[in-house]
N, C-alpha and C positions, 0 to 999 in steps of 0.2 A: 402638585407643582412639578415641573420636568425638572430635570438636571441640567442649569443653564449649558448653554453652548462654549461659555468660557472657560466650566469643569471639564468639557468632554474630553479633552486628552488626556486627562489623567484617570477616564474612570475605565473601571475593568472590565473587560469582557464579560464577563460571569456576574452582571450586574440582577440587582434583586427586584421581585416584582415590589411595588409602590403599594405603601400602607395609607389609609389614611388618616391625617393629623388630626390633633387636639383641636384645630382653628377650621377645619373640613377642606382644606387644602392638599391636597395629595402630596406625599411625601417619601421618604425613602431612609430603611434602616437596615444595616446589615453590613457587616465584617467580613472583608477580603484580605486573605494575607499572601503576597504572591512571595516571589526567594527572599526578596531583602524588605521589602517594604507592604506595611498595613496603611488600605486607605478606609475608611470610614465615615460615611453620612448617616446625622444622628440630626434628629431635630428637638428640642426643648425649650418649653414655654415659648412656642410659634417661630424658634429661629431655625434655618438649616444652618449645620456646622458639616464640615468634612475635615475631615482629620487626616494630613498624610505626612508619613513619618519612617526615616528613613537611618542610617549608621552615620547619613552624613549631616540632614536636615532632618526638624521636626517644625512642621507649619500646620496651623491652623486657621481658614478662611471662613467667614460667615456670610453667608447669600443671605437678603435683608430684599425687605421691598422694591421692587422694580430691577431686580435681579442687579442689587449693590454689593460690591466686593470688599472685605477689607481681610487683611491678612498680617499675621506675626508670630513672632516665636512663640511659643507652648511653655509653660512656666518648667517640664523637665519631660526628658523622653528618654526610651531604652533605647540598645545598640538595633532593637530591629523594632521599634513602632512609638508611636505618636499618643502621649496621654493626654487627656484635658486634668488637669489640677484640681480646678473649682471653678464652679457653674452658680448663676442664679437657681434659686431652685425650685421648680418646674410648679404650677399649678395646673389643675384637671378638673374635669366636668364630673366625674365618677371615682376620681380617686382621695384623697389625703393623703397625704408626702411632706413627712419630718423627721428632723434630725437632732440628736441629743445621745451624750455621752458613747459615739463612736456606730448607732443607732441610728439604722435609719427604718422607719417604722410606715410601709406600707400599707394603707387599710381602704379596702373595696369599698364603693361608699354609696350602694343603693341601697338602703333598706327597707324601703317600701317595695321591693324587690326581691329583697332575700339575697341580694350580692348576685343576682342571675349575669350572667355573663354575657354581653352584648359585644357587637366587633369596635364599638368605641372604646369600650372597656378594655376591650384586650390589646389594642392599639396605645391605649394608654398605659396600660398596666406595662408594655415593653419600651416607652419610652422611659417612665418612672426604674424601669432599672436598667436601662442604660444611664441613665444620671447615675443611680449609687453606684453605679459600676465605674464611671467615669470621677466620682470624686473619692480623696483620696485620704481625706476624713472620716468615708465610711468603713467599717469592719465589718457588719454582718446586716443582714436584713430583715425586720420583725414583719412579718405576712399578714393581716389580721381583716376581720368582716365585720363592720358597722350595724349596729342592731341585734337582734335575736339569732342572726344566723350566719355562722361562714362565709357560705356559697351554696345557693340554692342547684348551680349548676348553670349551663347553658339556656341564656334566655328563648323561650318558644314564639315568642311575639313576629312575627311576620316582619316588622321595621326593625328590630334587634338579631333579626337570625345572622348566625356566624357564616355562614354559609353563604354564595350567591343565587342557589336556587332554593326555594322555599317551595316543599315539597305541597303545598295545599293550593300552588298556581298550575299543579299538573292534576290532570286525572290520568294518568299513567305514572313511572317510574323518571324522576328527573332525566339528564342528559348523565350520562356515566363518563364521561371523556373529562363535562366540564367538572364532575363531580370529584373527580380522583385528583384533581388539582387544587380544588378545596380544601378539600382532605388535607392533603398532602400538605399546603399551606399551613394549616391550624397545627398539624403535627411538629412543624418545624420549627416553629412558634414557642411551643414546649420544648422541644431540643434546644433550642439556643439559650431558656432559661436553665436547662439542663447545666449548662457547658457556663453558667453565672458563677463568675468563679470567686463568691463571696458567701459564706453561709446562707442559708435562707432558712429563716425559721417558721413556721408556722402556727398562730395561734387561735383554736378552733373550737368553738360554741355552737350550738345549736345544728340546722342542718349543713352535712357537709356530702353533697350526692353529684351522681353523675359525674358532669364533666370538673364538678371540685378534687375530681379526683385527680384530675391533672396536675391540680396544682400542689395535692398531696406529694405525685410524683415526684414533682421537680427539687420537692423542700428538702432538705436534709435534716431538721428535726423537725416533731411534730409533737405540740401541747395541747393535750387538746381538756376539756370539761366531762366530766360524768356524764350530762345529759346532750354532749353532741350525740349526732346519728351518722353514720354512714352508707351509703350502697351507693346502686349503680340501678334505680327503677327503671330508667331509659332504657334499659338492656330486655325489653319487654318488648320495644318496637320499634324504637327510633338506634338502635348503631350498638357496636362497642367504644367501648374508650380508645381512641389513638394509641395511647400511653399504657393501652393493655398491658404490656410487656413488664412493666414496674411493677405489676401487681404480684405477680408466682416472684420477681424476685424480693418485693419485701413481706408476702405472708405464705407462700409456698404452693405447690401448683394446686393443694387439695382445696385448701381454702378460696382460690381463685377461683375455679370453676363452680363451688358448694354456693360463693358469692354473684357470681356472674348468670347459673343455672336458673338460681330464685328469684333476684333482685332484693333478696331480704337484707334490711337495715338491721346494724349492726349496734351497738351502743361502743360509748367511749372506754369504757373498762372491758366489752371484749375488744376493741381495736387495741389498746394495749399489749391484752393477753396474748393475739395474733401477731402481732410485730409492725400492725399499721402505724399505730402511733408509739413515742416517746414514752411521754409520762402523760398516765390522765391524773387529774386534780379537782376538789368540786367545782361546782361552776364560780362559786364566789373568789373561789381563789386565782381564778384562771388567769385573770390581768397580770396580778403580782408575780406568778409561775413565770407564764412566759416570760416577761421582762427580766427577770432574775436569769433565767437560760442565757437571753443574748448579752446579759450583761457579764453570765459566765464566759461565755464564747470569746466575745469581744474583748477580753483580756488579752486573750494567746496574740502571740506576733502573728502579723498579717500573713506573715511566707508559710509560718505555719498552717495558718488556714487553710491558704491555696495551694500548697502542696499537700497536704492532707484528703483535702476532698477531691483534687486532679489525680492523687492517683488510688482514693477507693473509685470513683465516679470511672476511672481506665480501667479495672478489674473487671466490673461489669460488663465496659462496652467492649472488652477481649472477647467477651462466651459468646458476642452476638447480639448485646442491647440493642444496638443502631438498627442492624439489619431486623429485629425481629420486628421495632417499633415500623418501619415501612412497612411490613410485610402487611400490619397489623390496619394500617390505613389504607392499605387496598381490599383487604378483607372488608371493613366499614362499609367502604365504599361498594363492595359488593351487598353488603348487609341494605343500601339504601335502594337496590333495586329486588328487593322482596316485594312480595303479597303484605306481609307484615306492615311496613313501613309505608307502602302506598294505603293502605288501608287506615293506618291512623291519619295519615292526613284527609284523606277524603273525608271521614269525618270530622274533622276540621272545619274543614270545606262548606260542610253538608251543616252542619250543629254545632259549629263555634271551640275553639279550643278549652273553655272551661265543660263543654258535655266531655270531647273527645278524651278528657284527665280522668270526668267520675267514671266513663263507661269502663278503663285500664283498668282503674282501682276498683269496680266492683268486680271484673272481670279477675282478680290473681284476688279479692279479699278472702 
């Protein structure tokens, strides 16, 4: 859906490419803060809202079908931006989203999938915290994966690809110009959940690979079960992780590369030992663990929170985080115009995506 022509003077130059919504209508998310004033367009449970908020005003307008206006004061705002208070709260195709005792408990909700990650999904999974972020009952946010597993990682399915080019409609190497924009896209994606400026916990079972590694990245604690798994087996033919950069800073650069070299899965009690995860717990326990965490967490004062992990989370980006994570998406992006990577798709192509998984797996067993 465009940006009516009624918004247009108030919207920024620096405007964001368009996601799409929950309702398959094009939509638009993403935080502008120019000298004095933040505008923001958020959409939840099918509505577009823009938030603009000022030292002098804080308004709030909702674009409603047939591009309807209404507008009013914001229940409270700071001297330089616009909060929303409380929201209905959002329902999704692939997610669960609730809230309870300060908790708001996100959980990935494919499991006849293994939580694989689809661009509905991820489109969803960033509106769902823009809600917690936007209300003001929430303290911290429990991460979690429906069924047996976390996150199987990035869905492979040709209709699920994150991506706009799906590398088994070429018999050569995608377009690289449109590809670095992709990239770059998905990476940003994760930055901005980076810069969520409310705890994010993670609580993690079964497999957690690939590009779940992302979302390891972003969390700032992680609970995970004895029998989770972790690696990165895509790193055999299909890319590296975005979010490479998280890796040498939470388990060190040997361990990164010894991980990244093999694609060997990990267990939950070494991800521990290495610094991936928190606390591992057995599997049975792992419900009650996490929840006890964020219910430790969500004690502390809010400011505490947020100044706490704004300025570990600045430590980081000082040595170079930001810059290395680009660097690291155009690397990818070079990684997708290999022999390697055309190669696995072709057979795709050629014998279906369940040959082109057994041939990998007999290929590095």
């Amino acid at each position: 859906m465009p940006v009516p022509a009624s918004l247009q003077a108030t919207r920024p130059p620096t405007w964001s490419t368009g996601l799409a919504g929950p309702a398959g209508s094009r939509s638009i998310l993403s935080t502008f803060t120019p000298t004095t004033v933040e505008q923001r367009v958020v959409v939840i449970a099918g509505r577009i809202y823009l938030t603009v908020g000022s030292s002098a005003n804080c308004m709030q307008m909702h674009v409603g079908p047939g591009v309807r206006k209404s507008s009013g004061k914001i229940a409270s705002c700071s001297s330089a931006h616009a909060k929303i208070r409380r929201m209905t709260i959002p329902s999704f195709d692939s997610l669960l989203y609730s809230i309870d005792e300060r908790i708001c408990t996100i959980t990935l909700n494919r499991p006849d999938k293994l939580n694989a990650m689809s661009r509905s999904l991820l489109d969803e999974l960033e509106l769902a915290f823009s809600a917690a972020k936007a209300d003001s009952s929430v303290s911290v946010v429990l991460l979690k994966g429906a069924g047996r597993a976390f996150c199987a990682g990035y869905d492979l399915a040709p209709d699920d690809w994150i991506l706009s080019q799906y590398g088994a409609d070429f018999e050569g190497p995608v377009d690289a110009v449109i590809d670095r924009d992709d990239v770059t896209e998905i990476l940003e994606r994760w930055l901005r959940l980076w810069k969520f400026p409310k705890p994010i916990i993670a609580q993690v079972q079964g497999a957690c690979l690939s590009g779940a590694g992302e979302l390891l990245g972003v969390a700032d604690i992680v609970v995970a079960g004895e029998g989770a798994k972790f690696g990165h087996p895509a790193g055999r033919d299909l890319g590296i992780p975005v979010t490479l950069s998280f890796w040498p800073m939470l388990i060190g650069m040997r361990k990164t590369k010894e991980l990244l070299f093999t694609s060997r899965l990990i267990s939950g009690t070494e991800a521990e030992r290495i610094g991936l995860v928190n606390q591992v717990v057995p599997d049975a326990d792992l419900e009650d663990a996490a929840l006890e965490m964020a219910r430790d967490v969500a004690r502390t004062a809010d400011v505490g929170l947020r100044m706490s992990k704004l300025a570990t989370n600045r430590w980081f980006e000082n040595m170079g985080l930001m810059a290395s994570c680009y660097s690291t998406a155009d690397l990818d992006t070079f990684f997708h115009q290999s022999s390697t990577y055309v190669d696995f798709f072709s057979a795709v192509r050629e014998r279906g995506m369940a040959a082109a998984l057994q041939e990998r797996a007999e290929k590095f067993s």
